[in-house]
MIDOSE-1310 file (N, C-alpha, C; in nm, 2 decimals, decimal comma, always signed):
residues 70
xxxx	+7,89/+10,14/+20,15/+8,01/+10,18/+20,22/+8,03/+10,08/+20,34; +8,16/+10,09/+20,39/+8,20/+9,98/+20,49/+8,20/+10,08/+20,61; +8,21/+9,98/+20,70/+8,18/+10,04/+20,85/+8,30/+10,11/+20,88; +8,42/+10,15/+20,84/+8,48/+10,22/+20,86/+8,57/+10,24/+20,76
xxxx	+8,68/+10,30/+20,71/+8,76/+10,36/+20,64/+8,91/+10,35/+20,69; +9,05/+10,28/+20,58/+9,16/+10,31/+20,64/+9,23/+10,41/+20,51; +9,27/+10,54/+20,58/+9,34/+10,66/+20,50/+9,43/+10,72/+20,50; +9,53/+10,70/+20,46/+9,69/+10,75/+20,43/+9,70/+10,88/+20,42
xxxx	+9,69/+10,98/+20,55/+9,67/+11,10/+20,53/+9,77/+11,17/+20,42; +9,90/+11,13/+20,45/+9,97/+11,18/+20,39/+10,06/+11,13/+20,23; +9,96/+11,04/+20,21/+9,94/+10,99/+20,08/+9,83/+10,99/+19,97; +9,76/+11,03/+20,03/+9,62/+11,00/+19,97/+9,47/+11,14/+19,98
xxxx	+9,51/+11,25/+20,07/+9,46/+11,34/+20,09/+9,56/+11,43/+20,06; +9,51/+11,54/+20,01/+9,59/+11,66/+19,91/+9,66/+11,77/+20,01; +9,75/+11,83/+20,03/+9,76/+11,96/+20,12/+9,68/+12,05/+20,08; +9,60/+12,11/+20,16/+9,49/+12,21/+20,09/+9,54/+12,34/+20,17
xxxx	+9,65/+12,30/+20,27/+9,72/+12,45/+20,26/+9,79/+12,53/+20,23; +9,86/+12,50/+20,18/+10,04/+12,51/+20,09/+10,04/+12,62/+20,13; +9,99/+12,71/+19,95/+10,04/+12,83/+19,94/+9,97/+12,98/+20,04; +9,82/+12,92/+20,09/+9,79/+12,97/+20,19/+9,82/+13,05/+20,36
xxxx	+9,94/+12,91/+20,41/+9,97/+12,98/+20,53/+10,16/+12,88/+20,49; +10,19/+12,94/+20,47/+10,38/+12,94/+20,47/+10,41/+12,86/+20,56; +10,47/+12,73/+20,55/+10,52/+12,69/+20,70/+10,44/+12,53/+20,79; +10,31/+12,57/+20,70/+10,17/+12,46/+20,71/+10,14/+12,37/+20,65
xxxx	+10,17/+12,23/+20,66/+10,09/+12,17/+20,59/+10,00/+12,11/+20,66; +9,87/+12,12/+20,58/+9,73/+12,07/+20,61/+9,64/+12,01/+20,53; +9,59/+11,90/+20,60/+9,53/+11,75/+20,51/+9,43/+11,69/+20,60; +9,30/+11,76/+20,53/+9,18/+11,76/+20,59/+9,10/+11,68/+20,56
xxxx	+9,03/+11,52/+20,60/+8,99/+11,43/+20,57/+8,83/+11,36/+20,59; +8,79/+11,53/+20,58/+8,60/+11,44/+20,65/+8,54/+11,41/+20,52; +8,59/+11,47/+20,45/+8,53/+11,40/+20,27/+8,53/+11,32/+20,22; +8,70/+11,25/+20,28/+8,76/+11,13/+20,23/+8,68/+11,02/+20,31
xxxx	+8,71/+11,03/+20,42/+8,65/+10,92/+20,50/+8,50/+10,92/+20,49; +8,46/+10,99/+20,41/+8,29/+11,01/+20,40/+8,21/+10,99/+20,56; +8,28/+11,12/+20,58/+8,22/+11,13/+20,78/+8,09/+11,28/+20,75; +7,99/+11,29/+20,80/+7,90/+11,37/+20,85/+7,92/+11,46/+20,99
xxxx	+8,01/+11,38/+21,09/+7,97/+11,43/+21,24/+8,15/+11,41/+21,27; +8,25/+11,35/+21,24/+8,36/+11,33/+21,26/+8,47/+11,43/+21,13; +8,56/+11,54/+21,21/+8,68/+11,59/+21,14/+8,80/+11,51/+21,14; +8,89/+11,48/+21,05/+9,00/+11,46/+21,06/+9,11/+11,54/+20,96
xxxx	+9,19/+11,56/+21,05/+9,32/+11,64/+21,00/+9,41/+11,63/+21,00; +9,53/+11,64/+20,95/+9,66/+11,63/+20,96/+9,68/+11,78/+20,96; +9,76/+11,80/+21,05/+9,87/+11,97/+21,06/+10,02/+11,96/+21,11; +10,11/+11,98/+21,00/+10,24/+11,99/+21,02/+10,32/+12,12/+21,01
xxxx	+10,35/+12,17/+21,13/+10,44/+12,27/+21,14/+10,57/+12,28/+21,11; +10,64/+12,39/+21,02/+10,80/+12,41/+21,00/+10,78/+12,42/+21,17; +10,94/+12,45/+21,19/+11,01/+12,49/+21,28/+11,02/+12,62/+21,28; +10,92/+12,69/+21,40/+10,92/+12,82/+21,43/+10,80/+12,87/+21,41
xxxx	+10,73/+12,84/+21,31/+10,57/+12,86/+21,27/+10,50/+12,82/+21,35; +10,42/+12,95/+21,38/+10,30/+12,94/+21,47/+10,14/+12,93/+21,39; +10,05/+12,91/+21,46/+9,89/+12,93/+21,39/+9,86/+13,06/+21,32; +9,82/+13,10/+21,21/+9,79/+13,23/+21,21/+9,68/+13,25/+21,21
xxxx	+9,58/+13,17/+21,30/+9,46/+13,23/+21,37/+9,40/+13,14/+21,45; +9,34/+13,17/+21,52/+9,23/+13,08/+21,62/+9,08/+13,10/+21,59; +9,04/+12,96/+21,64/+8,85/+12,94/+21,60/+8,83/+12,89/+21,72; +8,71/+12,87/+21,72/+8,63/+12,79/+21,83/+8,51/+12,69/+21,79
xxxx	+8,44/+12,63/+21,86/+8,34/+12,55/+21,78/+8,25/+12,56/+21,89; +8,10/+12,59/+21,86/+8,00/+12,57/+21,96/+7,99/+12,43/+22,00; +7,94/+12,32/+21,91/+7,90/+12,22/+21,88/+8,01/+12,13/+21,88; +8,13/+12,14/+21,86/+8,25/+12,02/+21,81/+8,32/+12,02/+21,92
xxxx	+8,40/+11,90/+21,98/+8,55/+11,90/+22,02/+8,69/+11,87/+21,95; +8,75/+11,93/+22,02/+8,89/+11,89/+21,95/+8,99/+11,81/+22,01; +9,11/+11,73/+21,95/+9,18/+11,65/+22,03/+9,28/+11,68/+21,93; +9,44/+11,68/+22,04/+9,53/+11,69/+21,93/+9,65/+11,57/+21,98
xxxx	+9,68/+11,53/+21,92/+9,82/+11,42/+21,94/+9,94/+11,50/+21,84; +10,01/+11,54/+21,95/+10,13/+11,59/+21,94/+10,27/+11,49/+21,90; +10,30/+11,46/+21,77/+10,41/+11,38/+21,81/+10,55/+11,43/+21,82; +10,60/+11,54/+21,79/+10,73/+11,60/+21,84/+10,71/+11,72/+21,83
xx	+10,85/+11,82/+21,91/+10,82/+11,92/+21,86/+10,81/+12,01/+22,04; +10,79/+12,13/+22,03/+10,82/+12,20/+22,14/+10,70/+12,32/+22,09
């Protein structure tokens, strides 16, 4: 494997949430990028859809880059 990985989230990683949460698309990539200690994800909200639940992580952080949207 090479020292890092480049991945087309939204080409190349599946929505694994469709029919699950209405409104969501989500495209989850620690498999793809064959990461152990690193998450990556794509989350796309309709307009008006909110989260339908909250987590926390003992051990992890999170970062989010917002690119539009209110």
């Amino acid at each position: 494997m090479s020292a890092y990985s480049i991945v087309n989230l939204k080409e190349e990683v599946e929505d694994s949430l469709g029919a699950r949460a209405p409104g969501i698309e989500g495209r989850f990539a620690r498999n793809r990028i064959d990461s152990e200690h690193l998450g990556l994800s794509y989350l796309r909200y309709s307009p008006g859809v909110r989260s339908p639940s909250a987590h926390s992580h003992r051990e992890q952080e999170e970062a989010y880059v917002v690119i539009s949207g209110s």
